[in-house]
C-alpha positions, 0 to 999 in steps of 0.5 A, a space after each residue: 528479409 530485413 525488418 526495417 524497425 527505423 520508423 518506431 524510433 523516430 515519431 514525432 512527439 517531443 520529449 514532453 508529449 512523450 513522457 506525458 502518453 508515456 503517463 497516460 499509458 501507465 495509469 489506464 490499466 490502474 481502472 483495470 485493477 480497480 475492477 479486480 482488487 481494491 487493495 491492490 490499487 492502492 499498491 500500484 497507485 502509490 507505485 505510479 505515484 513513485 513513478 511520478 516523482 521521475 519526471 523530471 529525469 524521465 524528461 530528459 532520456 534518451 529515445 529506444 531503438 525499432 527493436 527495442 519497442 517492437 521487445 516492449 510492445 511485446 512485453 506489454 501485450 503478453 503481460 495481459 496474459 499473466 494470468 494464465 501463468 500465475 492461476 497455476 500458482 495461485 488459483 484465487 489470482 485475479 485475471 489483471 492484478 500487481 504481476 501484470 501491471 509490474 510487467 506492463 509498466 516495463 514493457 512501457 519503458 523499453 517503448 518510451 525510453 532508452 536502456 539506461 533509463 530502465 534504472 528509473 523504474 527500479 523504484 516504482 516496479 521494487 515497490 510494486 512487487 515487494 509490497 504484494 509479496 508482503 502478504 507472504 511475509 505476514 504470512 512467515 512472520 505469523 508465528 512471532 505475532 500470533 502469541 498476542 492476539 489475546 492482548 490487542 483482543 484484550 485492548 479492543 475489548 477494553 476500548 469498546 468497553 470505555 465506549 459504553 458497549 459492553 463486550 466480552 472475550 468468549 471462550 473460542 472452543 465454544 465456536 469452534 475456533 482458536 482464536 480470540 472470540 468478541 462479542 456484543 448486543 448492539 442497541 437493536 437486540 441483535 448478538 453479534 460475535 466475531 473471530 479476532 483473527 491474526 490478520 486483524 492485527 495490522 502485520 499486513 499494512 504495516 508491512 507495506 508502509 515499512 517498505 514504503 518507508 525505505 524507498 522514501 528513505 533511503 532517497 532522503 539525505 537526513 540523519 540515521 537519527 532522524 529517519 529512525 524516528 520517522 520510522 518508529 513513528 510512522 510503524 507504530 502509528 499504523 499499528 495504531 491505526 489499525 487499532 482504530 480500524 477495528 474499533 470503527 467495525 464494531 462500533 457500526 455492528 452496535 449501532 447500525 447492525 453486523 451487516 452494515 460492520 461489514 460492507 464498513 469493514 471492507 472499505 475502511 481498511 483502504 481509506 483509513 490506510 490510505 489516508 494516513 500514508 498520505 498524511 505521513 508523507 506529506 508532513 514528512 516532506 513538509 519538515 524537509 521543506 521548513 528545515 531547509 528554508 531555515 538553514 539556508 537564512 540561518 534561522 532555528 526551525 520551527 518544527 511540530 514538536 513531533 519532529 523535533 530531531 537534529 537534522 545533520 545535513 484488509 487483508 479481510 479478517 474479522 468473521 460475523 455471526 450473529 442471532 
């Protein structure tokens, strides 16, 4: 018996409903994340938002065969099982996470679009995947970046310090660690000590951002020289950031009290992080736009002084106790 296939190929909906449901169908399971992991939505959020800027491209693709959504509709209805193949592996894996949505997405496009348009998705799905990896090259790269933990712990102290709080490096033996110890009284009277432990150095987001960056860059036509300094800017700006990140835990331990340091700590990561990003982008894209109006009228960019280069063409780390 023949599986007459003909009638998926040929619904009716124009090129730009097709690519709009095709959007709408790629964002719902991003609700189904947020439920689970917050940092994994941002992840996955930037991946739909890479996604995005295919539009245009994605317009223009060719229609699937019967057989070949009948084979997306499939992947996407099993990628809701991933699970129960990743819990073996990883038995804190959440039931609807990265791994999923990876796969969904395509499934998506074998359902929407032709096979050479999969190429498209390459960005996006890399991203995806690359960056919840990143937690296993942190992992890798401990070794290199744990010998100084007692220098940025030193820095923290010291800026917590010119903030008028008087902190202090304990002695880790005394708790029962091997890592830095910091602690404080906050204004209430209350002893507050935290363990400053590898993941609280940042290795994790600037990971993410670095892989972030090459996919952004690598599209970019500008020269070697000027990506590099958008590079060494953009990474040690989020090293810095998350300098600041942890400087705001503390300072809501002092003033408002260790438990309210941490319901901070577990969002302030993701928006500090986010934001940035964003902002990193933006302006980033904005220097693209300012160089090419002025080259196409003859004129000398006006350019921020940050970006004055020739153009040739939470993890949750921090642990609390306290009396």
């Amino acid at each position: 018996m023949r599986l007459d296939t003909a009638w998926l190929s040929k619904m009716p909906l124009s090129d730009r409903n097709r690519v709009r449901l095709f959007y709408l169908l790629a964002f719902v399971p991003l609700l189904l994340i947020f439920y689970y992991s917050l940092w994994i939505l941002v992840i996955t959020f930037y991946g739909f938002l890479f996604l995005l800027l295919k539009s245009d491209k994605l317009d223009s693709a060719g229609k699937p065969g019967g057989l070949q959504m009948l084979l997306g509709i499939s992947i996407m209805v099993g990628s809701f099982f991933t699970y129960y193949a990743l819990v073996q592996v990883f038995p804190s894996a959440g039931f609807y996470g990265a791994a999923n949505y990876t796969i969904f997405l395509f499934g998506l496009f074998l359902v929407f679009f032709d096979l050479p348009t999969l190429k498209e998705a390459f960005t996006p799905l890399f991203f995806i995947a690359a960056a919840t990896s990143s937690s296993f090259i942190a992992a890798a790269l401990a070794p290199y970046f744990s010998p100084y933990l007692d220098e940025v712990a030193n820095l923290i102290v010291s800026i917590l310090r010119t903030l008028g709080i008087n902190a202090n490096l304990y002695d880790p033996n005394l708790f029962g660690y091997d890592i830095p110890i910091i602690g404080f009284t906050t204004l209430s009277g209350q002893q507050v000590f935290t363990s400053f432990a590898y993941e609280c150095m940042g290795i994790f987001s600037a990971i993410v951002f670095s892989i972030i960056l090459v996919i952004v860059l690598l599209e970019d036509p500008s020269s070697w020289k000027t990506k590099l300094l958008a590079s060494a800017v953009g990474v040690s700006a989020t090293f810095a950031l998350n300098i600041f990140r942890v400087i705001i835990i503390y300072v809501t331990d002092y003033f408002y009290g260790a438990e309210v340091g941490a319901n901070v700590h577990y969002v302030i990561g993701y928006a500090l992080f986010s934001t940035w990003l964003a902002l990193f982008l933006y302006i980033y894209s904005k220097r693209q736009a300012i160089m090419t109006k002025s080259l196409r009228i003859g004129q000398k960019p006006n350019l921020p002084k940050l970006w004055h280069a020739p153009l040739k063409t939470g993890d949750h780390c921090v642990k609390s106790s306290y009396k």
